[in-house]
PDB file of N, CA, C and O in Angstrom:
ATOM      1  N   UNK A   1      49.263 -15.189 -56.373  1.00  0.00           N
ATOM      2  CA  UNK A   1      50.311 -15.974 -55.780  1.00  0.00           C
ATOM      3  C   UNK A   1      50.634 -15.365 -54.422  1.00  0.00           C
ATOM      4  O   UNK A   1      50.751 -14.142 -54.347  1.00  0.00           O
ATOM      5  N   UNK A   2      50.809 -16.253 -53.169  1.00  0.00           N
ATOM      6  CA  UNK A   2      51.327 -16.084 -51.999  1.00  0.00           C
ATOM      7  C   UNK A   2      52.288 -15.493 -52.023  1.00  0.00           C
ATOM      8  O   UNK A   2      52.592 -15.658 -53.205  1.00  0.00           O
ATOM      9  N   UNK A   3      53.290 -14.707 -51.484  1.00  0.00           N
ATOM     10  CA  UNK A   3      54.519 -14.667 -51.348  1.00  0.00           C
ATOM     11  C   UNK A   3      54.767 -14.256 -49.638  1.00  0.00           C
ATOM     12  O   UNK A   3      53.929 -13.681 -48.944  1.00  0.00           O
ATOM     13  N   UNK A   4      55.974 -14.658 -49.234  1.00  0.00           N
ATOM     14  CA  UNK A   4      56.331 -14.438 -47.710  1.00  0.00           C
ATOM     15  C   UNK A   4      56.878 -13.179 -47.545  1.00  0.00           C
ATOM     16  O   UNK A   4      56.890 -12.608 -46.455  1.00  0.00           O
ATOM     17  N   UNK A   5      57.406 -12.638 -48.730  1.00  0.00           N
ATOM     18  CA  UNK A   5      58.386 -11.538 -48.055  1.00  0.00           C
ATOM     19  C   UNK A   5      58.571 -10.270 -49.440  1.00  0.00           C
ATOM     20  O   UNK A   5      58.615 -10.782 -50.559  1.00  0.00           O
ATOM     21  N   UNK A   6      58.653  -9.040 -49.400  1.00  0.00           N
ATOM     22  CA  UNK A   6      59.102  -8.199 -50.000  1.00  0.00           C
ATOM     23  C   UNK A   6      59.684  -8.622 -51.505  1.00  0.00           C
ATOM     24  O   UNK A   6      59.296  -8.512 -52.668  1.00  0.00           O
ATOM     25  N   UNK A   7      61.138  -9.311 -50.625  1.00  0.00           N
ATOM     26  CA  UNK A   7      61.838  -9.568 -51.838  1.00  0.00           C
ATOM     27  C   UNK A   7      60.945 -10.449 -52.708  1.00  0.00           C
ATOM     28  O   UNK A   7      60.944 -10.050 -53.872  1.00  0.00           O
ATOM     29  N   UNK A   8      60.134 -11.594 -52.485  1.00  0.00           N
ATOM     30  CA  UNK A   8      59.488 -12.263 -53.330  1.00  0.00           C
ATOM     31  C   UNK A   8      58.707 -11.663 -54.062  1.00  0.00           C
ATOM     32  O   UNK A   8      58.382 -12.067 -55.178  1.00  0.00           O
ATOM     33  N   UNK A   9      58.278 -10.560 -53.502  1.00  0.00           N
ATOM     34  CA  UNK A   9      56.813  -9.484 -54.245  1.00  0.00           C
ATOM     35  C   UNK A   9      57.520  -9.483 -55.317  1.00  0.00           C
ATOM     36  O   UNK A   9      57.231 -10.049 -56.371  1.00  0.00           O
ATOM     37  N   UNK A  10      58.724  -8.676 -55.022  1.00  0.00           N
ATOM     38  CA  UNK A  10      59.693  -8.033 -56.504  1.00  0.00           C
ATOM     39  C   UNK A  10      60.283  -8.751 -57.013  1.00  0.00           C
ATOM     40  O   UNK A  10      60.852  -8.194 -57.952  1.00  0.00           O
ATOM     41  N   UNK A  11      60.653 -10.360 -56.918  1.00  0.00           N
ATOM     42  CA  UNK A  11      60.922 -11.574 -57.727  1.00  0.00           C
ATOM     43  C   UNK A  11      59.946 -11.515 -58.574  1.00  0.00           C
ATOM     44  O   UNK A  11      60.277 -11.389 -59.753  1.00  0.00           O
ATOM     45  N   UNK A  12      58.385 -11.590 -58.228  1.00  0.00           N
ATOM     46  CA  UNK A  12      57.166 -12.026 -59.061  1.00  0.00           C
ATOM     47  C   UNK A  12      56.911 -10.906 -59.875  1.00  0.00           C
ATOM     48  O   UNK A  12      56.327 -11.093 -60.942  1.00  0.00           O
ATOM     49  N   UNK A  13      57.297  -9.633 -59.504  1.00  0.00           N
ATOM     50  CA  UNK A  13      56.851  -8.327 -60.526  1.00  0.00           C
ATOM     51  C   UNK A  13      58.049  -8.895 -61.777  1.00  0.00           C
ATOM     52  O   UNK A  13      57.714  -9.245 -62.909  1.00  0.00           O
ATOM     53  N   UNK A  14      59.533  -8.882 -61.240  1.00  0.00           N
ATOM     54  CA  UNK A  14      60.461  -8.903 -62.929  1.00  0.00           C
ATOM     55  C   UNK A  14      60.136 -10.312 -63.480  1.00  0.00           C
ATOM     56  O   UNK A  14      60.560 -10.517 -64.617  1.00  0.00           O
ATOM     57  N   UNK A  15      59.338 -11.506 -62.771  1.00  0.00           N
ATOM     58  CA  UNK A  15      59.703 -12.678 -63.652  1.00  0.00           C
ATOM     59  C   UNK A  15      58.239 -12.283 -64.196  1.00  0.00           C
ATOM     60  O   UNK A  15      58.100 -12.981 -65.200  1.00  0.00           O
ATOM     61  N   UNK A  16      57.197 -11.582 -64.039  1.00  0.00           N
ATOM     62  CA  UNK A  16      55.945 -11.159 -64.868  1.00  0.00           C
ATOM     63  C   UNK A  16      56.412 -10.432 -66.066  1.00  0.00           C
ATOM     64  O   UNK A  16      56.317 -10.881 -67.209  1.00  0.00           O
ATOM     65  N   UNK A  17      56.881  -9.378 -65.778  1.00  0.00           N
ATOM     66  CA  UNK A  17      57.607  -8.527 -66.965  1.00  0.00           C
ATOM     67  C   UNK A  17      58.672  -8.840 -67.786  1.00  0.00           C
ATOM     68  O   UNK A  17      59.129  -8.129 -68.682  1.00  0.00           O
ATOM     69  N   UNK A  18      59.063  -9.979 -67.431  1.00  0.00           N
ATOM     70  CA  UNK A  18      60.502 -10.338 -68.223  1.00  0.00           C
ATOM     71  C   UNK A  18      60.364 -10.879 -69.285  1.00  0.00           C
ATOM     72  O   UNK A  18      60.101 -12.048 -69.004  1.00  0.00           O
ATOM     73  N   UNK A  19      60.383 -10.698 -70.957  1.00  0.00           N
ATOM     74  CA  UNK A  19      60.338 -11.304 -71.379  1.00  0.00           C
ATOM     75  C   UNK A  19      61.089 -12.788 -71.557  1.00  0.00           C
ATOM     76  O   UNK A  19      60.386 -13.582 -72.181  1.00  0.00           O
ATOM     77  N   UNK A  20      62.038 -13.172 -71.243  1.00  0.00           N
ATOM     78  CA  UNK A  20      62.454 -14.195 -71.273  1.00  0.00           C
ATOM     79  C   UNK A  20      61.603 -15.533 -70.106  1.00  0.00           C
ATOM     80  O   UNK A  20      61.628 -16.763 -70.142  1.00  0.00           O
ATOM     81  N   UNK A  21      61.176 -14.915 -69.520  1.00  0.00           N
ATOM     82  CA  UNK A  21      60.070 -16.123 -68.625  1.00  0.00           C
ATOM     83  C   UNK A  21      58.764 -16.345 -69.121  1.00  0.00           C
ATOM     84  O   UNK A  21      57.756 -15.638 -69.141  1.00  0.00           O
ATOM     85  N   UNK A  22      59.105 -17.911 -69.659  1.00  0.00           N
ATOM     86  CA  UNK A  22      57.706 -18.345 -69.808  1.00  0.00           C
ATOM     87  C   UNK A  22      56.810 -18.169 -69.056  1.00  0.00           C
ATOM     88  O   UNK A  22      55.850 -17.414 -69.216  1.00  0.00           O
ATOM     89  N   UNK A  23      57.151 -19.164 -67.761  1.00  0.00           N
ATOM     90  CA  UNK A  23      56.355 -19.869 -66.521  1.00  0.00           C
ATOM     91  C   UNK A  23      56.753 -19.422 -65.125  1.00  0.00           C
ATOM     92  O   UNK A  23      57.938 -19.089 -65.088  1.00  0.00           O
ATOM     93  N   UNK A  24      56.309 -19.348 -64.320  1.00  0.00           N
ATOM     94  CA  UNK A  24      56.711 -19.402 -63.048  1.00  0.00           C
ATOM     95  C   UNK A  24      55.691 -19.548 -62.112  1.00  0.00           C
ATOM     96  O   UNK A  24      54.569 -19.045 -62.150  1.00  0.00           O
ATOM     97  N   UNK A  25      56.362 -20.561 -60.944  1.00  0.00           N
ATOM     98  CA  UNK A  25      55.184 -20.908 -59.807  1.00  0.00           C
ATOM     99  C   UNK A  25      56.357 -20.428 -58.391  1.00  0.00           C
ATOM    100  O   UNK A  25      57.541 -20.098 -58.472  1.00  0.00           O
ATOM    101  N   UNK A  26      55.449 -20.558 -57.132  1.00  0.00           N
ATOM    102  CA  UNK A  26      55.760 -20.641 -56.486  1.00  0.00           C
ATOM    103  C   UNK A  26      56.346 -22.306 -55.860  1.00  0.00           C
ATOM    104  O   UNK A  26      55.650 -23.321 -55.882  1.00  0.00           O
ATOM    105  N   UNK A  27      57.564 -22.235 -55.410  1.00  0.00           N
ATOM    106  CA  UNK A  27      58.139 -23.291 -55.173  1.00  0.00           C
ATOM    107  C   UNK A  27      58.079 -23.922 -53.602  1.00  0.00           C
ATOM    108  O   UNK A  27      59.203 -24.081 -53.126  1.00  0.00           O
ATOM    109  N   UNK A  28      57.159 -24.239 -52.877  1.00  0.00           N
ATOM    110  CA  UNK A  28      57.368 -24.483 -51.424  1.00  0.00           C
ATOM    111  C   UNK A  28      57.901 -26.176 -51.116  1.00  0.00           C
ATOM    112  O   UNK A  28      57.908 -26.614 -49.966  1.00  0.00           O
ATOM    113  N   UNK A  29      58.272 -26.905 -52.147  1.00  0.00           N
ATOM    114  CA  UNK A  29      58.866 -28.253 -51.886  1.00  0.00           C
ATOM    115  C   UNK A  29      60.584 -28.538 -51.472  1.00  0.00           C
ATOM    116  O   UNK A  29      61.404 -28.469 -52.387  1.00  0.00           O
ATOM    117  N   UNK A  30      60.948 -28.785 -50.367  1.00  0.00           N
ATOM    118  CA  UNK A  30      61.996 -29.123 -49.893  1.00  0.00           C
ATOM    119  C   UNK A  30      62.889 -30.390 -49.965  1.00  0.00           C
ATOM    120  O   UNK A  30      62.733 -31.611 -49.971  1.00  0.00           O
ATOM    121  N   UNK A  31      63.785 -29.597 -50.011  1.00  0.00           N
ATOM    122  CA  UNK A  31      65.243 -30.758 -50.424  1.00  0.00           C
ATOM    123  C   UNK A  31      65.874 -31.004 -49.544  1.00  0.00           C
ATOM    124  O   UNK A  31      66.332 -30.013 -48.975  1.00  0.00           O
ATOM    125  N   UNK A  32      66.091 -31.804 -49.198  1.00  0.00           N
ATOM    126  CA  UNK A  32      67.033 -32.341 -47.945  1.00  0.00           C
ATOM    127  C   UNK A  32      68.529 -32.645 -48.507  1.00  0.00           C
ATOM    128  O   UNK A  32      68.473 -33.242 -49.582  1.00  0.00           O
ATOM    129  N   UNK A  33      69.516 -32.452 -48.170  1.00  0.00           N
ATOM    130  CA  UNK A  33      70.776 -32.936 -48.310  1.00  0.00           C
ATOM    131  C   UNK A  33      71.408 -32.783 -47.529  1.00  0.00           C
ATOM    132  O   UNK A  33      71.296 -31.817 -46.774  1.00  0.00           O
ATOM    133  N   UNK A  34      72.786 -34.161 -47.363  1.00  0.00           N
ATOM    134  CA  UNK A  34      73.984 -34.265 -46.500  1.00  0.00           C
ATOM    135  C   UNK A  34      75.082 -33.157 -46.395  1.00  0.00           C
ATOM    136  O   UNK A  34      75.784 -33.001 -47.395  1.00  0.00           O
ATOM    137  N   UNK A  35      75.396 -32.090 -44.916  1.00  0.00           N
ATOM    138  CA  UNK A  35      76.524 -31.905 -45.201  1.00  0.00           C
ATOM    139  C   UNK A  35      77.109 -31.620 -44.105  1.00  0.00           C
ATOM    140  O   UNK A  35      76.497 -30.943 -43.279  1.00  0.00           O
ATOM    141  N   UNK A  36      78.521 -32.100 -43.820  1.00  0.00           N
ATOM    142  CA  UNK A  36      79.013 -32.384 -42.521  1.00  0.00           C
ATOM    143  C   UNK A  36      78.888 -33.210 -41.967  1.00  0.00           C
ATOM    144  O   UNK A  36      79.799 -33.419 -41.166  1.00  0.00           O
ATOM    145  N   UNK A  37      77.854 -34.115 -41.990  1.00  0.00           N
ATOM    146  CA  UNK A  37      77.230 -35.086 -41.385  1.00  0.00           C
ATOM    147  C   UNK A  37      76.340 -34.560 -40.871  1.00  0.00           C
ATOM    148  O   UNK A  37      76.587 -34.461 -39.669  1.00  0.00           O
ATOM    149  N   UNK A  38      75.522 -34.203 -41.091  1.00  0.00           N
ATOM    150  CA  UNK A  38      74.209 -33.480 -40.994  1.00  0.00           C
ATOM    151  C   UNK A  38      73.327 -33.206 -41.725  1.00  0.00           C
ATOM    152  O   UNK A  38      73.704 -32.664 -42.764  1.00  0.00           O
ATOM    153  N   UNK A  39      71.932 -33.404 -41.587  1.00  0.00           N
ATOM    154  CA  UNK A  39      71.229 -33.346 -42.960  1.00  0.00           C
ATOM    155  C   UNK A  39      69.978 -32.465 -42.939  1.00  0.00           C
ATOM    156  O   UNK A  39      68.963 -32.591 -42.254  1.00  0.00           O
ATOM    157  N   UNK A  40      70.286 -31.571 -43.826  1.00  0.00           N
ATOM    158  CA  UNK A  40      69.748 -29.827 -43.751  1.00  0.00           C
ATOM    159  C   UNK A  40      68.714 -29.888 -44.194  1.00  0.00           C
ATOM    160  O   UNK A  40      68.406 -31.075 -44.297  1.00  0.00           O
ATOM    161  N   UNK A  41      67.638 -28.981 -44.678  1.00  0.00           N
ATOM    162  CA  UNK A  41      66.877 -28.912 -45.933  1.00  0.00           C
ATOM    163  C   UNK A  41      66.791 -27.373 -46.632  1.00  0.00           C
ATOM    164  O   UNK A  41      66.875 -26.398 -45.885  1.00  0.00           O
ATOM    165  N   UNK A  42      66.664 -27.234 -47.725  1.00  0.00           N
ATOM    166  CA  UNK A  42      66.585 -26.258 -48.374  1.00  0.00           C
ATOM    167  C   UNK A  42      64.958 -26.061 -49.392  1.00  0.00           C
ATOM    168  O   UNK A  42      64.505 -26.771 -50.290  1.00  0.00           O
ATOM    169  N   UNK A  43      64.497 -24.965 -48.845  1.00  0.00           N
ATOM    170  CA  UNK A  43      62.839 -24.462 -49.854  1.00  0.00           C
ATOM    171  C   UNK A  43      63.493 -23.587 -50.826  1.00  0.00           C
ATOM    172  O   UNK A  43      64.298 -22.993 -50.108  1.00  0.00           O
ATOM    173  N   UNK A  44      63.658 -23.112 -52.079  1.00  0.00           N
ATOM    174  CA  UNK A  44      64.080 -22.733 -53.128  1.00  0.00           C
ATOM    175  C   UNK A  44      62.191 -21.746 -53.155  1.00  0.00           C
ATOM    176  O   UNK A  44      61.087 -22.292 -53.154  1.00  0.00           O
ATOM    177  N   UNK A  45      62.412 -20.677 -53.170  1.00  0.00           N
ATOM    178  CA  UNK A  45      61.305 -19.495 -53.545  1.00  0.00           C
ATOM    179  C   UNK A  45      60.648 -20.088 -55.028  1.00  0.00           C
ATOM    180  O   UNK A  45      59.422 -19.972 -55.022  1.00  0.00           O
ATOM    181  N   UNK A  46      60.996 -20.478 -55.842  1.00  0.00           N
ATOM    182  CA  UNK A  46      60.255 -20.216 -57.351  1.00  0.00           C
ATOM    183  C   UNK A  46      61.024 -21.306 -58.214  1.00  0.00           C
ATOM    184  O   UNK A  46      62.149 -21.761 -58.005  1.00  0.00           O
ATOM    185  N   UNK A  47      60.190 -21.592 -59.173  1.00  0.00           N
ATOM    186  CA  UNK A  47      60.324 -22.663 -59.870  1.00  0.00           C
ATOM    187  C   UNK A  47      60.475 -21.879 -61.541  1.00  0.00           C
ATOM    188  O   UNK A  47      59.364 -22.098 -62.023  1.00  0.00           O
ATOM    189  N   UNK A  48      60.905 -21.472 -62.098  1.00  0.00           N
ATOM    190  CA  UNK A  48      60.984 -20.718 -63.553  1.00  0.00           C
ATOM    191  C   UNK A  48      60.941 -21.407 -64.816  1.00  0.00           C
ATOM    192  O   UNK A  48      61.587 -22.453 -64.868  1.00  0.00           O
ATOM    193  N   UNK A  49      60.471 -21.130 -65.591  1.00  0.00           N
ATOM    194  CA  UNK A  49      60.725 -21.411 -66.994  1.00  0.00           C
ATOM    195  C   UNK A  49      61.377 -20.378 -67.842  1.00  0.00           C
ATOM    196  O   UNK A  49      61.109 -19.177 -67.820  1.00  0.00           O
ATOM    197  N   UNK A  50      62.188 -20.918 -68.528  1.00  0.00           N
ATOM    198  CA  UNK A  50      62.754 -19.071 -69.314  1.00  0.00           C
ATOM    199  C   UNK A  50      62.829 -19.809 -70.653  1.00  0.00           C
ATOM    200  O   UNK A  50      62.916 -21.028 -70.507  1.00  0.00           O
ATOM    201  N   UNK A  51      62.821 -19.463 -71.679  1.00  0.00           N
ATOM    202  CA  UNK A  51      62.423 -19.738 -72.541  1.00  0.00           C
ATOM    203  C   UNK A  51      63.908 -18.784 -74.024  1.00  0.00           C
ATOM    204  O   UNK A  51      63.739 -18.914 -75.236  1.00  0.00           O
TER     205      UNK A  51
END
């Protein structure tokens, strides 16, 4: 798995070791939403399953 940054390395090491995570991918799909009257978008790092 890709990751951009440090912190993601060490996201992907505890959601490997964790038992409570099924699944996990990398998440690069963006959300757009209204606020202010302005319309932002947000990429969310990881997609999880926990089980």
């Amino acid at each position: 798995m890709t990751v951009k940054s440090g912190l993601e390395f060490d996201t992907c090491f505890h959601f490997e070791y964790s038992p409570d995570v099924i699944s996990f991918a990398a998440q690069r799909e963006e959300f757009y939403y209204g606020f202010l009257g302005k319309e932002l978008s947000y990429a969310p790092g990881f997609l999880w399953l926990i089980g």
